[in-house]
N, C-alpha and C positions, 0 to 999 in steps of 0.2 A: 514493869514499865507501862504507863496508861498509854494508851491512843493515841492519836493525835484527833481533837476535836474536830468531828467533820459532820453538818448539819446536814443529812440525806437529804430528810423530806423537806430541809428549806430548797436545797437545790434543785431537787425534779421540780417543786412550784417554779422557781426561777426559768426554769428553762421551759415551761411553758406559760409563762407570762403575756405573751404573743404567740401570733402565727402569720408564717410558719414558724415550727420553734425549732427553725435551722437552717441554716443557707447551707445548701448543696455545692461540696466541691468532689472535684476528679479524686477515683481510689486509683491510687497507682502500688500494683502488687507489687511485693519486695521478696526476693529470694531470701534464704538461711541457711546457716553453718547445721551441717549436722554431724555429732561424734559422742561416741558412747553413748547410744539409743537419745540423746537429747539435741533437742533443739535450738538454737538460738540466736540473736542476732543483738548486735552492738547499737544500743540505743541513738547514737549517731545516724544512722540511715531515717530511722522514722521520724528522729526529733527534725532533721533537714525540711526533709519529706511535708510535714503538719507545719514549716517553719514558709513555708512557699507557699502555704494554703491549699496540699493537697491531704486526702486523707489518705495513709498508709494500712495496707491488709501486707497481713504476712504469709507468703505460703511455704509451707513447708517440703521436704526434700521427697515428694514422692512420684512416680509415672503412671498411675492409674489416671486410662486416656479421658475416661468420661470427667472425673473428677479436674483434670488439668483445663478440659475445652470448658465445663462449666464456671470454670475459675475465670477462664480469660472472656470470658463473658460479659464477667460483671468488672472488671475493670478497665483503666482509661490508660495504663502508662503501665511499664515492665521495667522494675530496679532491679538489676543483676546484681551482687555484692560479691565482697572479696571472700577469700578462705584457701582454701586447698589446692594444689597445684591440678592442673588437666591432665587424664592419663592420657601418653602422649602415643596410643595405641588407636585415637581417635582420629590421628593422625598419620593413622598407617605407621608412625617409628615403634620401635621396640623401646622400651623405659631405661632409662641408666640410672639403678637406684642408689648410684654413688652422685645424682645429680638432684633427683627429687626429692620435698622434703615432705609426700605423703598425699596421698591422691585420697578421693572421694567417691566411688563409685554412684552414690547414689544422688549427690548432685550433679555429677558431669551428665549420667543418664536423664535427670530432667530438665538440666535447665539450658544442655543442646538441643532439646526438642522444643523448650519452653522460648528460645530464642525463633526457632521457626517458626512455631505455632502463633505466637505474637505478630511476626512481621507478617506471615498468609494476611490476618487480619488487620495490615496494619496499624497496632499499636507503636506509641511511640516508645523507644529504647532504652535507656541507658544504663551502661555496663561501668561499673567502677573496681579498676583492678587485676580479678581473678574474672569479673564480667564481660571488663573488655578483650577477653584473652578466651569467655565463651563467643563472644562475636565472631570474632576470627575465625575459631574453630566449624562453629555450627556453618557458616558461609561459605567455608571450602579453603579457609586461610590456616599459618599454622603458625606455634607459640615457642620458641627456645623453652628447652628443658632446663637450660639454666642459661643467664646469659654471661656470664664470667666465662663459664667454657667455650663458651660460642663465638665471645666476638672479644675476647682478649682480658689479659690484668687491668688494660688504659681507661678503665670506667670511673667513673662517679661511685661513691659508695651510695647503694640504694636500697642498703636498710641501715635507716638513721639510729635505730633503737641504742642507747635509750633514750635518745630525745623524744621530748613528748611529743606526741601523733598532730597534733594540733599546731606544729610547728613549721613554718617554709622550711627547706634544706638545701633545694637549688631550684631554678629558671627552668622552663622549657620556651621555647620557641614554638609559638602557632601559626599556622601556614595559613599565608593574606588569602584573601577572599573565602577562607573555610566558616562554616557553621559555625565552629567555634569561636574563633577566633571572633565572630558577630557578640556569640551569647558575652564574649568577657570584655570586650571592647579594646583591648590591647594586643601587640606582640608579643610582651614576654609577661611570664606569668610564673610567680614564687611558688612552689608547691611542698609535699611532701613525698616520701617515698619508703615504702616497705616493700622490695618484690626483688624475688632472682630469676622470675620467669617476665617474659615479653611477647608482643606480638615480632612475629618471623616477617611469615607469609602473608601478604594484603589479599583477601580474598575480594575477586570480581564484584565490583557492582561498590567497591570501598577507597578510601583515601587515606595516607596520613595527613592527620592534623596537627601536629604538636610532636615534638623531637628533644632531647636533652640534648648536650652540649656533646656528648659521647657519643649519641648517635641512634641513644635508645628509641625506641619508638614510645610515645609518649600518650598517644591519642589519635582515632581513627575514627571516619564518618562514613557514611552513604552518601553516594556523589550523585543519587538519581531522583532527589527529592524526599525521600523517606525519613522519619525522623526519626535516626537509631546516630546516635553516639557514643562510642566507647574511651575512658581514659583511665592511664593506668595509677594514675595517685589515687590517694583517699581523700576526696574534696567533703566528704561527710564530717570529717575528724575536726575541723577547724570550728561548728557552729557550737560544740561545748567548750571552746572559753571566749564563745560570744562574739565570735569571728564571724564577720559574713562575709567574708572576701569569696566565699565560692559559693555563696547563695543563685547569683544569673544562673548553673547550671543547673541546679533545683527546679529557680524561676521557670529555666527554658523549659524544660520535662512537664511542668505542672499545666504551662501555659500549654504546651499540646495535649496535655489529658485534656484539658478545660476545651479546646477545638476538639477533640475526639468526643468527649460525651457529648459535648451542642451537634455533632455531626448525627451521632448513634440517635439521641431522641426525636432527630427530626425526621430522620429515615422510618421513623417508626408511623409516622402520623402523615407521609405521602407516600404516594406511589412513585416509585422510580422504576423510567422503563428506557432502554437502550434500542434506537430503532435500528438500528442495524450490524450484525453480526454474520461471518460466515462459516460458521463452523459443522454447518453438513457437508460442507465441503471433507471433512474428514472422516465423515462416518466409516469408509472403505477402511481404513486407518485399525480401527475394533477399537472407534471411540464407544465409549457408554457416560452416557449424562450423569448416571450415579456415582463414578470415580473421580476422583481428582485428578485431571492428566497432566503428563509430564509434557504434553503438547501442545493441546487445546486450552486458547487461553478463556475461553467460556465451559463451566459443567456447575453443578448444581452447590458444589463445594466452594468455589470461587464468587457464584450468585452470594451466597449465603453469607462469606467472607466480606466482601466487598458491599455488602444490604441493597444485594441488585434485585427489584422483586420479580421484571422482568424483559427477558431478550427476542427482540424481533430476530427471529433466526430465519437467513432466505435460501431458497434455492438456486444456488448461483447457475448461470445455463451460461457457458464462454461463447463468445461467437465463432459460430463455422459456415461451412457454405450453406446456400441458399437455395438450393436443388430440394427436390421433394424427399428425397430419402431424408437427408442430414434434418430437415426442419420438422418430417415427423418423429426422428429422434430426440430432438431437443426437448416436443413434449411430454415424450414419455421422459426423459431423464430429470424434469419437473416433476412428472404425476411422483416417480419413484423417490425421491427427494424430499417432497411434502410428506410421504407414506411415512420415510423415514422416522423425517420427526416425529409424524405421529406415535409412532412405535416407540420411539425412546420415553415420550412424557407416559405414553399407557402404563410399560416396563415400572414407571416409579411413580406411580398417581397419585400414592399415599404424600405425597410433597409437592406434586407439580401439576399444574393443570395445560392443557390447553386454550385459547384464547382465542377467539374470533373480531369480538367486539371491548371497547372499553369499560362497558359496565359488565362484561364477566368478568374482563381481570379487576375492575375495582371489589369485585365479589372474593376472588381469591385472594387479594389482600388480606379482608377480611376475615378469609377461613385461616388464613396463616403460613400460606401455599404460595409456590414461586410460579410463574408463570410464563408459556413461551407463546410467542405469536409468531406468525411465519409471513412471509414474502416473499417473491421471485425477483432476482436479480437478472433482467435482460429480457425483453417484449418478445426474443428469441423466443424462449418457450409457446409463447401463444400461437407459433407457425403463422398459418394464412388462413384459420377457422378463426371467425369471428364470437363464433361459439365456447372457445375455449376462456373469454374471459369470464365470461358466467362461472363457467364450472370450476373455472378456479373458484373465484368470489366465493361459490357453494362449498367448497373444498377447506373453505375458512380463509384462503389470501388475506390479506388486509391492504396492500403495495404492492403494484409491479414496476420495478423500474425500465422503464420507455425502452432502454438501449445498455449497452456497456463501451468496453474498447473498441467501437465499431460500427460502423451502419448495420440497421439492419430493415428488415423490409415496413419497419414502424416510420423510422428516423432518420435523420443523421447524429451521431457521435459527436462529443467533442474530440475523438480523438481519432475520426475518421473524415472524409473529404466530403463536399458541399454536394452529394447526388440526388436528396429530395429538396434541396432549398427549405429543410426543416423538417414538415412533416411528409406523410407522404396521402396519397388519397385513402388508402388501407391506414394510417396511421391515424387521419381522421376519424374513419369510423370505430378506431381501436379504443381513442379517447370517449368521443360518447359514446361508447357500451361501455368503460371502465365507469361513466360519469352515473349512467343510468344503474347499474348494479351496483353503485356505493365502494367502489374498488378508489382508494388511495392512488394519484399519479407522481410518481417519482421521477423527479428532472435530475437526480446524481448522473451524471457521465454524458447528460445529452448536448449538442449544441447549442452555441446560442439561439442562432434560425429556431430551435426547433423549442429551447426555454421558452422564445416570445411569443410564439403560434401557437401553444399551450395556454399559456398566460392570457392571451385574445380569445381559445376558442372552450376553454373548459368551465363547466356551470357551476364547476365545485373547487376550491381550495386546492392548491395542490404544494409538494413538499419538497424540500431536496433531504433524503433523508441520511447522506452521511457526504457533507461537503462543507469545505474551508473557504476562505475568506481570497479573492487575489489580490487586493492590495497590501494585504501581507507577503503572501505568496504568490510570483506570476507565475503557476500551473495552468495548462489549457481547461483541466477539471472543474478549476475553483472559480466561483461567483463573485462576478464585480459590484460593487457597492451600489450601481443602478440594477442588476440582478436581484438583490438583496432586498433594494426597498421595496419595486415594484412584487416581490414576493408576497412581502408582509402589507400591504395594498388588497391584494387577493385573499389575505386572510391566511396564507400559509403560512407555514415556519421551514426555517435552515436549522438541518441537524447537523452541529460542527462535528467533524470528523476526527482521528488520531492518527494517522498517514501520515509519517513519516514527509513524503514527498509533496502534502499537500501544504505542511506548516511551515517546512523553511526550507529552501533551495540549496542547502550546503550542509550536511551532516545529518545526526541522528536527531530527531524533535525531543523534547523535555516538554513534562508537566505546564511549563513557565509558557510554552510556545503554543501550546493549546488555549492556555487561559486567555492568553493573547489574541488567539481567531476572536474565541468564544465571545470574547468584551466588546472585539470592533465589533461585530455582528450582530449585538446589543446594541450597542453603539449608532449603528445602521440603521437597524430593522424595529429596535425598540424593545422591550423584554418578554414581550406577549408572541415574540414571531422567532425564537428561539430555543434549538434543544440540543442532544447530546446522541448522532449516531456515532461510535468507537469504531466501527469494521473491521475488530475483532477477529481473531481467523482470519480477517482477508487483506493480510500485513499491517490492521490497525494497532497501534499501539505505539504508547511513548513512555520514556526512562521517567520513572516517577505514578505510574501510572499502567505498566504494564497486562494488564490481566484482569479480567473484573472483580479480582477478588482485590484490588487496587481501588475501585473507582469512588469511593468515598472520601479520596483525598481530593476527588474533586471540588465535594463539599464545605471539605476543610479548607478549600482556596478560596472558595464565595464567603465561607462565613470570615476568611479571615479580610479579606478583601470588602466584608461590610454589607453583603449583600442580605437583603431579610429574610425569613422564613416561607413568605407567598412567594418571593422572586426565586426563591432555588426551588420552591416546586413544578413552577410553571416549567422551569428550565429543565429540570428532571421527569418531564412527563407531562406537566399540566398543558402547556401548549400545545405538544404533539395528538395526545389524545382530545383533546376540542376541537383540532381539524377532523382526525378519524369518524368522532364521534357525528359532527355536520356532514360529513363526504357520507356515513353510510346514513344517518337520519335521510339525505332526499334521494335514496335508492327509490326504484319502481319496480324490484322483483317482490 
């Protein structure tokens, strides 16, 4: 039998005919069957896949860590596929192998971790089948061993065989306002079905989407903003006999590769710095910046995840009394604080630097190094030595904030009573020495009295560096929209916050409620007078967004929302660091 005629060297000319000789799309890696030493996968997945405009890599069924984290590197989107039932030992039951019809060891062991390892990094998801069914498992959710034993004869038959794969067999029902139900545009939706296992248990942080008539569970999402969808038909089977009825879920997958790689390249080419975190607050804890904790939702793993390059870490100081013992306390419990962190980035230097100024950290960018800067949370620490703000400043400070929940012999509080009518006469001489040694002033938590007396009496720019909008929210905390402009006036910027309390008056904050400060505050102040403190550690954070190993979806909300590639740097950093950078330029130490 001859060949089939294929002209090589006409086609490599053809494909570089131009340049580039390729438009760049999202790789979204694809799981595979593995049995009897062989590999493989149903051309259906990747034909889908290249049919949505993304490109397909296949990885195959292994756990070698370095190999798996370098995989997920270079890709934009994670396809889970069908196969083998989950050993249901992953789930703490015992297996009933009069139920199973033959498990995998060496998929279930990658591709429960391959589902984690994905979401740390935010990658977008989707499980189809036996996928949706590692969703559940890897999240803490659990799957029927079979579901005919489980929930009765009164089912749907749900393996249609031998009807061809590419065939509707019944309806499920998609639950109104879910993801999906978005990506298809309709209620009910004709599918296929091959499966006796199901999602059981909805693990935390998930939803159902989609139900059969029976009651099976059909399809499941993340309810916090995440883009990971699991369902349990084979929506792949339909596009070989030229069906695109279930192309939108392809689409949807592709379209957030296509936002994750725009997010990953840009990260690459700014600095992103987070002004404020408080996670020395747990050092006592046996946090270490080199592990991944089960607590702290900043460490060097989570930076890395999230393409944080760097976190303003402070020393938070609470307020106590004002008697000379407790306030020469306070500075040492700063001095020991600042040590701290110093000690954590020395411990791992090979990766992290310390930072004083913003043309080192633009240096560590460069070397390829993550980088922390520090600040004191609460004027507390500097006592009644005027002296002490120097030696912070020398000590590397970059920000002290004025005050916290309380007066103190700087200020008043927002969230204390009118006893200096602002600032106080020590608080004056605290601001020009902060003005004269290049030290950052930070108005988060202060009064207004004492916002405006700032604003009137400081030579240099000054910040609020982790605070929300109150015409969103009426928090005492949060900055009124004359606050805001007359900031950016002065040349400062508003770092919007993730506080829960700061974003909406009544429940838990979302992703959605942040974007929302963040825009009016643009909105307000203009793009060049806006940035991004999280307070981290110090109950910052929101569902969608949790942990900085999350905060690239911040990105993925600007770009999809339109905003350009200078406008999310400034926002990521560029504004922040052009204050810093003028407040210590007209330093006189």
């Amino acid at each position: 039998m001859q060949p089939k005629e294929f002209d090589v060297k006409g086609e490599f000319k053809n494909i570089h005919r131009q340049y580039p000789a390729f438009r760049q799309r999202p790789v979204v890696g694809i799981t595979a069957n593995f049995d009897d030493g062989k590999v493989t996968l149903a051309e259906a997945y990747y034909r889908s896949v290249l049919e949505a405009g993304g490109t397909p890599l296949l990885i195959p069924p292994y756990a070698e860590r370095d190999a798996l984290l370098e995989t997920l590197s270079h890709i934009d989107a994670l396809l889970l596929t069908g196969g083998a039932d989950i050993d249901p030992r992953y789930m703490n039951e015992e297996p009933d192998c009069n139920l199973l019809h033959g498990i995998n060891q060496r998929r279930d062991e990658q591709e429960l971790l391959l589902a984690l390892l994905a979401d740390a990094r935010s990658l977008p998801i989707l499980g189809i089948c036996r996928g949706v069914q590692v969703i559940a498992v890897a999240f803490g959710g659990s799957v029927h061993q079979d579901i005919y034993a489980s929930l009765g004869a009164q089912l749907l038959n749900h393996d249609q065989e031998p009807v061809e794969r590419g065939v509707a067999t019944h309806d499920v029902l998609l639950t109104e306002g879910s993801r999906l139900r978005g990506v298809f545009g309709c209620e009910h939706l004709a599918v296929n079905t091959f499966h006796h296992q199901a999602v059981n248990g909805v693990p935390v942080g998930f939803r159902v989407v989609a139900h059969s008539s029976d009651g099976v569970i059909e399809g499941i999402e993340a309810t916090d903003g995440r883009s990971i969808i699991g369902v349990q038909w084979h929506p792949e089977s339909f596009i070989m006999n030229g069906d695109r009825c279930m192309m939108p879920l392809f689409n949807w997958l592709v379209d957030e590769a296509s936002l994750y790689r725009r997010s990953t390249e840009l990260h690459k080419s700014i600095v992103t710095i987070d002004s404020h975190c408080d996670t020395p607050m747990l050092f006592s804890t046996g946090y270490r910046l080199e592990e991944r904790s089960e607590v702290a939702l900043v460490d060097l793993h989570k930076m890395n995840e999230g393409a944080l390059d760097a976190s303003t870490m402070v020393a938070y100081i609470p307020q106590g009394a004002r008697d000379e013992v407790s306030l020469s306390a306070a500075v040492v419990m700063a001095c020991d604080l600042l040590q701290g962190i110093a000690a954590q980035v020395e411990r791992n230097s090979q990766w992290v630097t310390l930072c004083s100024t913003p043309g080192e950290l633009r240096a560590a960018k460069k070397e390829g190094k993550r980088a922390i800067m520090r600040g004191i949370e609460n004027g507390y620490a500097i006592g009644l030595d005027i002296a002490n703000v120097e030696r912070f400043r020398r000590m590397g400070v970059v920000y002290i904030t004025l005050c916290h929940n309380g007066n103190n012999d700087i200020c008043d509080s927002a969230r204390g009573v009118a006893e200096h009518g602002g600032l106080s006469l020590f608080g004056k001489d605290v601001l020009r020495e902060m003005n004269r040694v290049g030290m950052v002033v930070d108005l988060s938590h202060a009064a207004e009295s004492t916002f405006w007396q700032v604003l009137e009496l400081s030579n240099s720019p000054v910040v609020c560096s982790h605070s929300s909008c109150k015409a969103l929210c009426n928090h005492p905390r949060n900055l009124t929209d004359e606050q805001i402009k007359a900031l950016a006036l002065k040349g400062g910027v508003v770092q919007v916050t993730m506080y829960s309390g700061f974003l909406c008056e009544n429940g838990e904050a979302a992703l959605d409620d942040f974007m929302a400060h963040l825009e009016h505050a643009i909105e307000v102040a203009g793009i060049d007078h806006v940035g991004i403190g999280t307070d981290f550690d110090g109950d910052g954070a929101v569902k969608g967004c949790s942990s900085a190993s999350q905060l690239r979806n911040i990105t993925r909300e600007l770009l999809r929302r339109g905003y350009s590639d200078l406008d999310i740097e400034k926002l990521w950093g560029g504004n922040w660091l052009r204050v810093v950078d003028e407040v210590q330029a007209a330093a006189r130490i």
